[in-house]
C-alpha positions in Angstrom: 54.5 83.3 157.3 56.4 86.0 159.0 57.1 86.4 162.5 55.2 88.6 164.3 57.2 91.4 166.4 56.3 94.3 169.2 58.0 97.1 168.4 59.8 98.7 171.2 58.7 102.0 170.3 54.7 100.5 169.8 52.3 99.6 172.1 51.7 96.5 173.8 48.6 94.5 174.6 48.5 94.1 177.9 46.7 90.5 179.6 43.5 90.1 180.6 44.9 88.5 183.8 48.2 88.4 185.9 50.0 87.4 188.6 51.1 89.9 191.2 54.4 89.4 193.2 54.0 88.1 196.9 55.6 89.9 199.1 55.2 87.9 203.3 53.5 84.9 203.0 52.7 83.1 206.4 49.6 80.8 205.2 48.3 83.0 202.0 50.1 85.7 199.8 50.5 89.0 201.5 51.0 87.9 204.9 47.6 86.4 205.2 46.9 84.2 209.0 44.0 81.7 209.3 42.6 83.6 211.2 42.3 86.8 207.9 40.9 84.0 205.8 38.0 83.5 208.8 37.4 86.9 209.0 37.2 87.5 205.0 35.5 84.2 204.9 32.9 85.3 207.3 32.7 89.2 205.8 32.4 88.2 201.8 30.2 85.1 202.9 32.1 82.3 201.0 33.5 79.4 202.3 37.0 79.4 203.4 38.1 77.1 200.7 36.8 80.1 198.0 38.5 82.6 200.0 41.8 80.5 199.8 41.7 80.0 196.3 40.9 83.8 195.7 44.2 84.5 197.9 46.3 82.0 196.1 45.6 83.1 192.3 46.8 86.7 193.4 44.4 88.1 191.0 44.6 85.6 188.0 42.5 82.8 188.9 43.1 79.8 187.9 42.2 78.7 184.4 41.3 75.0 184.9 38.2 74.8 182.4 40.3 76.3 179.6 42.8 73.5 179.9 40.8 70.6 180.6 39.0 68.5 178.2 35.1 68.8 179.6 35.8 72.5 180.8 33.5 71.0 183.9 33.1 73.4 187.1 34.1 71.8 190.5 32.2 72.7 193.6 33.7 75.8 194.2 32.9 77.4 190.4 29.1 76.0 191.4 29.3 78.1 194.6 30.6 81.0 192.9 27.3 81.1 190.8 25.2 80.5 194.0 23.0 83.7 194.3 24.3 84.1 197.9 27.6 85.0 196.1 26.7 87.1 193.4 29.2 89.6 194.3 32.2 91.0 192.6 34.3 87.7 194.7 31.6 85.5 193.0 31.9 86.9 189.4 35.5 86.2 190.1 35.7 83.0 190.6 32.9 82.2 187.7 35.4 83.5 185.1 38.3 81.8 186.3 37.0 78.9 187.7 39.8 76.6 190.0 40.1 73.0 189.8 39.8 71.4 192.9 39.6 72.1 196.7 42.9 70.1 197.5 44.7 71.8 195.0 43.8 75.0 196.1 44.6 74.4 199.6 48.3 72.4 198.4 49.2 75.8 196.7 48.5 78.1 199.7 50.4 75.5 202.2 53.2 75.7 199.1 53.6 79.5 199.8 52.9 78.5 203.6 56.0 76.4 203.8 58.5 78.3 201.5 58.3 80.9 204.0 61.3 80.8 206.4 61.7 83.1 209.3 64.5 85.3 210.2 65.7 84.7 213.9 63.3 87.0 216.0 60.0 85.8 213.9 57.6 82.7 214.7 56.5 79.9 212.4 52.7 80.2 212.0 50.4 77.2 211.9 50.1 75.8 208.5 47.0 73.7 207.3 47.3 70.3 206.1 48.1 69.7 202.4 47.7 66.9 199.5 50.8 68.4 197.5 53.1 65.4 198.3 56.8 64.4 198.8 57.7 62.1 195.8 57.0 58.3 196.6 60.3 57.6 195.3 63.2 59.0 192.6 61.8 60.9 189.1 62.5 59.3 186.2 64.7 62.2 184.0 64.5 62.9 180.6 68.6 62.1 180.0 71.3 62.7 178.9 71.7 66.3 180.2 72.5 68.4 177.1 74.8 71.3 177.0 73.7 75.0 177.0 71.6 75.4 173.8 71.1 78.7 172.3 69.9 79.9 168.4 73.3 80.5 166.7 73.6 84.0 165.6 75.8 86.9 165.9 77.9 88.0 168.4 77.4 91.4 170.0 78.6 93.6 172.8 78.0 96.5 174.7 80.3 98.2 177.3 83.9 98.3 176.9 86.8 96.6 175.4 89.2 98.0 177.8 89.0 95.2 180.5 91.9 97.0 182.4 89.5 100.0 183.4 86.2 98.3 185.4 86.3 98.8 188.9 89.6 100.5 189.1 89.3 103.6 187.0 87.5 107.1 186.1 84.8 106.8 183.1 85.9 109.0 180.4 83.2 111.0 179.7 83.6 111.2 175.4 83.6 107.2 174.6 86.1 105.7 172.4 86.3 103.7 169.7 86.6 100.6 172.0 83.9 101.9 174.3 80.5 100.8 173.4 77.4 103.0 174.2 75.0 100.0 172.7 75.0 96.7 171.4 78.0 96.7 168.5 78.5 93.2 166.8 82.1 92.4 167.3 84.3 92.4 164.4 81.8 90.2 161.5 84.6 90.3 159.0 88.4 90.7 160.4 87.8 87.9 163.1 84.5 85.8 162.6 84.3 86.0 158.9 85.1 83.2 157.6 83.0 81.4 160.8 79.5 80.6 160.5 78.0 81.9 163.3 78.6 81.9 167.2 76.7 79.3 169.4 77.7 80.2 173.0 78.7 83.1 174.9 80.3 83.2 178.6 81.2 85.8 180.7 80.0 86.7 184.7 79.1 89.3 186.9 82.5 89.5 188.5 84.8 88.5 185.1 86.1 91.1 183.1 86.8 88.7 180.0 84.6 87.0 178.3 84.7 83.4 176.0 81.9 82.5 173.1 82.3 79.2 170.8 81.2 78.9 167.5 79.0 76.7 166.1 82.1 74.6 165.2 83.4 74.2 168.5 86.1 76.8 168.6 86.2 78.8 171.2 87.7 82.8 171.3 88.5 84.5 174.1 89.3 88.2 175.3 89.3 90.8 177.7 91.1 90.8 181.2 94.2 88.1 181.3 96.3 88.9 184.1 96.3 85.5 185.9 96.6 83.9 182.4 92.8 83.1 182.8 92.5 83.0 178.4 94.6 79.8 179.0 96.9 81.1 176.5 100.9 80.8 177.4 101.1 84.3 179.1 99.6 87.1 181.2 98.9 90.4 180.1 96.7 93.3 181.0 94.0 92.7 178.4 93.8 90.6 174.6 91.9 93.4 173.0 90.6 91.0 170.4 88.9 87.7 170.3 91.2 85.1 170.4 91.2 81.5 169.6 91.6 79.1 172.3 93.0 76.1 172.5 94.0 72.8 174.4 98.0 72.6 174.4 98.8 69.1 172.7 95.8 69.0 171.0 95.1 72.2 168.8 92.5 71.8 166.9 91.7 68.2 168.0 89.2 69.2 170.4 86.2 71.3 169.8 84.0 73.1 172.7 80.5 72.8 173.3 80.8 74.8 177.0 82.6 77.6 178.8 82.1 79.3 182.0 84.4 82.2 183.4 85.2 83.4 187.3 87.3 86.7 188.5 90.5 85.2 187.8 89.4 81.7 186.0 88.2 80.1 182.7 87.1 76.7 182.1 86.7 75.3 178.8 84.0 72.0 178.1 85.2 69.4 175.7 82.5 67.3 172.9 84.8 64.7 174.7 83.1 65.4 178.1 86.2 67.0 179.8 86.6 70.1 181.1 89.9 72.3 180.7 90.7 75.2 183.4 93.1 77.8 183.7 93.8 80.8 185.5 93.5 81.9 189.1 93.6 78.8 191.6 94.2 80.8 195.1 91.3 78.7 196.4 91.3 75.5 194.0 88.4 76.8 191.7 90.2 75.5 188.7 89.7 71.9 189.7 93.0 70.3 188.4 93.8 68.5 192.4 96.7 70.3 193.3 95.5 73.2 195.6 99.0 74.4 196.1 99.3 75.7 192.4 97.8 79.1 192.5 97.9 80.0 188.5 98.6 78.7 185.3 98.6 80.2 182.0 97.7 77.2 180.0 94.5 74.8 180.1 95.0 71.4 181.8 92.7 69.0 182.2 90.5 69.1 185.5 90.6 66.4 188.3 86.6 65.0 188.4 86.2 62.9 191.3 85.4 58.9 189.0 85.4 60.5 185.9 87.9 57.7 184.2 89.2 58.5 180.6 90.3 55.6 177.6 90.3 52.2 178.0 89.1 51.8 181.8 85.4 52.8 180.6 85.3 49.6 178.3 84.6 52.1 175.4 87.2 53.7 172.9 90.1 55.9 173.7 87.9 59.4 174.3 85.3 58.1 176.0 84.4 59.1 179.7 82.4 57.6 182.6 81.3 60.7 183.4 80.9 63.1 180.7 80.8 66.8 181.8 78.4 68.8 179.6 77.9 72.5 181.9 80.0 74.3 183.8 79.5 77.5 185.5 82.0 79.7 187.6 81.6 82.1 190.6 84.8 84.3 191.8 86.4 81.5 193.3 84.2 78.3 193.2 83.3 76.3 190.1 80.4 73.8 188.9 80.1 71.3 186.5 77.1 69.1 185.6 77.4 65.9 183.8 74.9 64.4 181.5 73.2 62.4 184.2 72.9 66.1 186.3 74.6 64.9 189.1 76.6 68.2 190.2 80.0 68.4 191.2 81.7 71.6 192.6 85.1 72.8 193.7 87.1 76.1 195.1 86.5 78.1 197.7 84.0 76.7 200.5 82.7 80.1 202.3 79.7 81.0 202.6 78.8 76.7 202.0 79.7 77.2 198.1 80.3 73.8 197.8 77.4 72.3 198.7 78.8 69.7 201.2 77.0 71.4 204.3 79.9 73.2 205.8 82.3 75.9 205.2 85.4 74.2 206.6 86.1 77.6 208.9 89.2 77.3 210.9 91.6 79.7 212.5 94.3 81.0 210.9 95.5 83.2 213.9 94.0 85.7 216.0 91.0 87.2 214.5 91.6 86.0 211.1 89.7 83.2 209.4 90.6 80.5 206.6 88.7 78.0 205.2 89.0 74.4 203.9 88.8 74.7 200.0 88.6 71.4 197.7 90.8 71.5 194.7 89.5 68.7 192.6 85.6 68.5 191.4 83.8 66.9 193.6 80.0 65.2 193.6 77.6 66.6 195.9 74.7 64.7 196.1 72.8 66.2 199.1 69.7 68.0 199.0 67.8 69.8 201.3 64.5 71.8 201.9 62.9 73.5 205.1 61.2 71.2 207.9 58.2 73.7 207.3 58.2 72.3 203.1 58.7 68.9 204.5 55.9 68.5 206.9 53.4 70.2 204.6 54.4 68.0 202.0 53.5 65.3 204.0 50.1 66.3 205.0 51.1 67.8 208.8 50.9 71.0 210.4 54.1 72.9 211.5 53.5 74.7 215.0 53.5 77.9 216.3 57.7 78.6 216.8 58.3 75.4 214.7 60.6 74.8 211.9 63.4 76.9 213.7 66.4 75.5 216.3 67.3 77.2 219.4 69.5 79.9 217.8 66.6 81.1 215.7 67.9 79.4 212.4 65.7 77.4 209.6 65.6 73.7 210.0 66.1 71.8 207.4 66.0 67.8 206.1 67.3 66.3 203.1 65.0 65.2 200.4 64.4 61.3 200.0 65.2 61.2 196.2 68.1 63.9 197.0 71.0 61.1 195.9 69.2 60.6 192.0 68.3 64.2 191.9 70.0 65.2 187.7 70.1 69.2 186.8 69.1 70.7 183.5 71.0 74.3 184.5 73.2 76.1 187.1 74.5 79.1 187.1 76.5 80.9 189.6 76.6 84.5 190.9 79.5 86.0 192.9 79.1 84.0 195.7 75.8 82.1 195.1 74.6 79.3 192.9 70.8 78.8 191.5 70.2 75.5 189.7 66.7 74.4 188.0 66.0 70.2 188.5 65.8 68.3 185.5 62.5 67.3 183.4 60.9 63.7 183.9 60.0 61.6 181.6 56.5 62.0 181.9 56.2 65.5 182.2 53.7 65.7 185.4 56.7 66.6 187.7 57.4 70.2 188.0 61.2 70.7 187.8 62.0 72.1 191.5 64.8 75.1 191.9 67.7 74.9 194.6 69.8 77.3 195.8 72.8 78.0 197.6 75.8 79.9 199.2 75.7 83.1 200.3 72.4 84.8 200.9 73.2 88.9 201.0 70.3 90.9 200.2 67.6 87.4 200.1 69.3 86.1 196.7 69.2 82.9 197.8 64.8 83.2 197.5 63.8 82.1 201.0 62.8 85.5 202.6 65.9 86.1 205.1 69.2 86.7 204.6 71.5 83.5 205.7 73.5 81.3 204.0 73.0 77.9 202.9 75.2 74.9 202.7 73.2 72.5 201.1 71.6 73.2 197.8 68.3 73.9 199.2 64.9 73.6 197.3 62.8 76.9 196.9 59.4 76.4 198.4 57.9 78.9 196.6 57.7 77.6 193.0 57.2 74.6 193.4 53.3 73.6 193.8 49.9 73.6 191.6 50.6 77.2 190.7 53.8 75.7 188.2 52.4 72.7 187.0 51.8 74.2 183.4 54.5 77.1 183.9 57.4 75.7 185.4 60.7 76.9 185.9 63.0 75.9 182.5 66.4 78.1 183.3 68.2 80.6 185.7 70.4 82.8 186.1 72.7 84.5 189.2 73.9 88.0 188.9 76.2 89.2 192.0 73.6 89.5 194.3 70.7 88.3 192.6 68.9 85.7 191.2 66.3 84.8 187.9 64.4 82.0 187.2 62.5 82.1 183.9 59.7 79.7 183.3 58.2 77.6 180.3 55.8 80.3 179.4 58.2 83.2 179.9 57.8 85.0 182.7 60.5 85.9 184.8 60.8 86.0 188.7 63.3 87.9 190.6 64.7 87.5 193.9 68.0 89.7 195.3 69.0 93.0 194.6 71.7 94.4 192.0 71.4 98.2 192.3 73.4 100.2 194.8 70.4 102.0 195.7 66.6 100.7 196.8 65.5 97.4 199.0 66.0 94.0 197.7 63.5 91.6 197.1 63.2 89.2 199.5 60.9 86.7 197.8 60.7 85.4 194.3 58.7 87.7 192.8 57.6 88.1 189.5 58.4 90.5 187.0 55.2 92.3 186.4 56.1 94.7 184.0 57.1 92.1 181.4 53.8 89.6 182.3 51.5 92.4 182.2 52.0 93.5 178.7 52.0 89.6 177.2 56.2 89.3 176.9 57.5 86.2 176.6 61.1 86.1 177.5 63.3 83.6 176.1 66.7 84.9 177.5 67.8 86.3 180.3 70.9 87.7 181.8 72.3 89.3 185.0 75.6 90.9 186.1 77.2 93.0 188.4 74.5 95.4 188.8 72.8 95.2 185.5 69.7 92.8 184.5 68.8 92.0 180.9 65.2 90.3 179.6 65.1 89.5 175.7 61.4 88.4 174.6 60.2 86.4 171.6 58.8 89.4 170.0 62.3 90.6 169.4 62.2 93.2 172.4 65.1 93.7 175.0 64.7 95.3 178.2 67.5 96.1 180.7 67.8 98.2 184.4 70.6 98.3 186.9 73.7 100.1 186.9 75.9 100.2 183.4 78.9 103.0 184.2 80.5 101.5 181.3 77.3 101.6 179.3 76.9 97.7 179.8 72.7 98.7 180.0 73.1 99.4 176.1 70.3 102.3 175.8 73.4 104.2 173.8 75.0 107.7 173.3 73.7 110.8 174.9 71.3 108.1 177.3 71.3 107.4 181.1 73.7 105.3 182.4 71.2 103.5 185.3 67.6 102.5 185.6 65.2 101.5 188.2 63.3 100.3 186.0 62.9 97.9 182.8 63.9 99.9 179.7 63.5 98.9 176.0 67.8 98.8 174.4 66.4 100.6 171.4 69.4 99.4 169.1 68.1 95.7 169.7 64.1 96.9 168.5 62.7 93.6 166.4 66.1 91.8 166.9 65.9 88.3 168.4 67.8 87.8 170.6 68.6 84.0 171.9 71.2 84.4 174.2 72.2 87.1 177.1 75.7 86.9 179.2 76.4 90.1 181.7 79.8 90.6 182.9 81.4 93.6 184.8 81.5 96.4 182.3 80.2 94.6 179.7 77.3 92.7 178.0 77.5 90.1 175.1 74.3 89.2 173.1 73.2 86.7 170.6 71.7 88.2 167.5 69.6 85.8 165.2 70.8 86.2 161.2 68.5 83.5 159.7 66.1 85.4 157.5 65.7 88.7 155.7 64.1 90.0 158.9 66.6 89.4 160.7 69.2 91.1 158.2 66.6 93.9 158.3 66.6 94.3 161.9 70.3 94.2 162.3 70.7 97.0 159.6 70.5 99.4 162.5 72.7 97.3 165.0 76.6 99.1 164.5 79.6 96.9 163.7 83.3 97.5 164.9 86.4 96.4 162.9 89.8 95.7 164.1 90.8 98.6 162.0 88.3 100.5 163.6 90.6 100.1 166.7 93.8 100.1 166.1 94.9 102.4 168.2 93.6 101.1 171.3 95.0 98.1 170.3 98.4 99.1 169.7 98.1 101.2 173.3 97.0 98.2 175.2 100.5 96.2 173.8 102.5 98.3 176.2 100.3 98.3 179.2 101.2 96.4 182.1 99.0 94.8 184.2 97.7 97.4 187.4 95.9 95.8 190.0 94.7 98.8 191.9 92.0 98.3 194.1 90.8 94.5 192.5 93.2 92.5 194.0 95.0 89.9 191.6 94.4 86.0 191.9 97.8 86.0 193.8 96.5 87.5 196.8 97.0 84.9 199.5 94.4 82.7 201.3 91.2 84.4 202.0 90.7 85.4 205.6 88.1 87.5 207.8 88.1 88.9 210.6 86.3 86.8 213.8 
């Protein structure tokens, strides 16, 4: 049977119900006291517990008799259908009954709890709650597996020229090498003899980009001035995908992983190492020798009792701890292994690492340095607001409670933090976002952390302050995600996206110039609304990308370079989402967003597919030749970006 697709162009069916973003939550959504659901309570004439509920669906309900067994009404459906309530509240909650009384009030406390308080605000009194702590560690579904995309073709939009984002003029007739819309990348004179490509890498502060293949070799291109493409040498840009490789052991080793920084690549082996090279100003490449600061060739990374060979009691290749993600900021680095456990490295500002602390010291008068770690490192602690805490343990936080003396949001580590394991991480500029691992059994909704810097609320916990632990995200977490839970994320340079199992998308940050961020989680209503399930999703330096199951792409932001892919003769920004018409019926299974540039993954399995990418342009390296040969005698020009060589971070007091 064939698959089903929305046309861009066509019109959509919206849903019968959604959710609506939250905006201030103190004990329900909207900034709701106990003492608003009294007054509503005593003004509708329903019980409070009805009146929470109503608050907490935020207009959806809650469909409990569709998914259970029986379909059986709990006491609040039978007091919806009471003729004291036949009212427009009460024909509410008889179509969309909720499921129990506790659960009700565990979601609203949920919201209650996530809800931490810049300096000058007061914690509100929260009711109790039967959403619990766990009584001891999950049981995972392991091993962690690497990044896992649909293969397909490899695509880009934006520009070729590395050299120019964020230093120079747009020309205002594109070139050859300048891509108004999605163009798949040289088919024939580079991948043609290669099945298809598996993974694609870039970041919202890299200007070069890496993708694998479904063989394992990995190709990279774009900026290379710190030797970042691990290749021998530095140059301005490498124009054209090229293949990468592991000196000693070309073609020995093939790639299931790759994660890119400013001035950094690093490369993850089938054998469970990782490779780096590039930029190491601040150790983010991981190899335990902090006072190298570039190399233009991979090496192997440090990775605190990761032992190779015969020590393991296995074979040669085989590691103790097998590294299976990775994920790179401008100057910090991640890597999960395939029990989850995270381990990080580079630059420690903003509490990048992880390890609580930024290691701030003075350098001399009015300058600041910090203490950076240049080999990967496990971090093992995790953390969540005293507010979370004591709701999750039944108790009541009081009035002015949850904060310390300077104003700022206490927080305790979680029980099970040690055997806490990560499906996903990805890392923005200077922030990461990291989705918990699935259990066995399937009851336990996969919690989010975050961490590092928290400009413009990216971190997700309504103020902006940075945070040194990975710190759970109260607000999905709770009744409201127990079928819908969070499955993947992504950072963009001040912003953050967390996708669930149903695909919906909720965003938290801000990654346009212009407008207010988004303090809160929120979700993406235009998407929900009109029945889109996203599979993919993607943000970058001011650019955010949504690719649905019905083969539609959407995108907003900020694309100078024409990074937002809507194509010639189009604008170059949106507030909004907008359909990337080129993309119309395309599946699309994978989304990376760098600066200046956007790689896709296009599916190529059936005639449909070969159908839909009929309209989808392709680019040659004939096609440019000339930029190439230009680019050969280009040096490499700074201007305002500042090279990896710069010395050791500092700020002014």
């Amino acid at each position: 049977m064939p698959r089903k697709r929305k046309s861009a162009n066509g019109t959509e069916v919206s849903s019968s119900h959604h959710r609506s973003s939250s905006t201030s939550h103190v004990i329900a959504p909207g900034g709701g006291t106990a003492n608003d659901i009294q007054k509503l309570s005593h003004t509708l004439g329903l019980p409070t517990d009805a009146v929470t509920a109503i608050m907490n669906c935020q207009g959806q309900g809650v469909r409990s008799s569709r998914r259970s067994a029986g379909g059986a009404a709990d006491d609040l459906t039978a007091a919806a259908v009471d003729p004291s309530m036949m009212n427009v509240w009460g024909d509410f909650m008889a179509d969309e009954p909720t499921t129990t009384t506790t659960a009700a009030a565990a979601s609203t406390n949920d919201q209650a709890a996530s809800a931490s308080k810049p300096a000058a605000a007061t914690t509100s009194t929260t009711p109790s709650s039967t959403f619990s702590s766990p009584s001891g560690p999950r049981s995972y579904a392991l091993p962690i597996q690497p990044p896992k995309a649909t293969p397909g073709l490899l695509a880009q939009t934006g520009t070729l020229d590395a050299s120019v984002p964020g230093r120079s003029s747009i020309s205002k007739t594109p070139a050859t090498h300048e891509f108004e819309c999605p163009t798949l990348l040289f088919p024939q004179s580079v991948f043609g003899s290669i099945t298809t490509t598996a993974k694609i890498a870039t970041s919202p502060t890299s200007c070069h980009s890496v993708a694998i293949t479904t063989d394992g070799m990995a190709f990279g291109w774009g900026r290379n001035e710190t030797g970042q493409l691990g290749l021998g040498y530095t140059s301005a840009v490498v124009p054209l995908p090229t293949q990468l490789s592991i000196p000693g052991e070309e073609g020995e080793i093939t790639f299931v992983a790759a994660g890119v920084g400013k001035y950094h690549t690093i490369l993850v082996g089938s054998n469970g190492i990782a490779y780096a090279s590039g930029g190491n100003v601040c150790g983010q490449l991981g190899i335990n020798n902090g006072g190298v600061k570039q190399i233009e060739k991979f090496r192997k990374c440090a990775v605190m009792g990761q032992v190779v060979g015969g020590d393991t009691g296995g074979g040669e290749d085989d590691v103790n701890v097998k590294i299976v993600q990775v994920s790179c900021g401008e100057e910090v680095s991640a890597l999960l292994c395939s029990s989850g456990h995270l381990y990080t490295t580079g630059s420690s500002e903003h509490g990048l690492l992880g390890n609580g602390e930024t290691g701030e010291y003075i350098i001399t008068a009015g300058r600041l340095g910090y203490a950076n770690c240049a080999k990967f490192t496990r971090r093992s602690i995790f953390v969540q607001s005293e507010a979370d805490a004591t709701a999750a343990a039944g108790g009541t936080t009081a009035v002015g409670g949850g904060v310390d003396s300077s104003g700022k949001v206490k927080c305790v580590p979680l029980e099970d933090g040690g055997q806490i394991s990560l499906a996903s991480i990805s890392c923005g500029k200077n922030h990461f976002v990291a989705v918990e691992a699935a259990t066995t059994s399937g009851t336990d909704v996969p919690r989010v952390f975050t961490w590092g810097s928290g400009d413009y609320g990216c971190l997700g916990h309504g103020i902006q302050a940075d945070e040194y632990y990975p710190r759970l995200v109260g607000a999905l977490r709770g009744p409201m995600f127990a079928s819908n839970h969070p499955v993947d994320a992504v950072a963009g340079s001040n912003c953050s996206l967390v996708r669930t199992k149903n695909g919906h998308v909720y965003y938290v940050g801000k990654h346009r110039q212009v407008g207010e961020a988004t303090m809160r989680f929120t979700l993406i209503d235009a998407l929900a609304n009109n029945s889109h399930n996203v599979v993919a999703i993607g943000a970058g330096s001011a650019t955010v990308f949504c690719s649905t199951k019905a083969g539609v792409t959407v995108s907003w932001g900020m694309g100078s370079h024409g990074e937002l892919g809507y194509g010639t003769g189009e604008n170059k920004s949106s507030a909004k989402p907008k359909f990337v018409n080129v993309l119309d019926s395309c599946l699309v299974s994978a989304v990376a967003c760098g600066m200046g540039h956007t790689l896709f993954l296009i599916s190529n399995e059936d005639a449909e597919d070969a159908k839909a990418l009929k309209k989808v342009p392709k680019v040659e390296k004939d096609d440019i030749a000339q930029f190439v040969e230009q680019i050969k005698g280009k040096k490499s020009d700074a201007g305002s970006d500042e090279p990896a060589k710069k010395k050791q971070k500092s700020k002014k007091k």
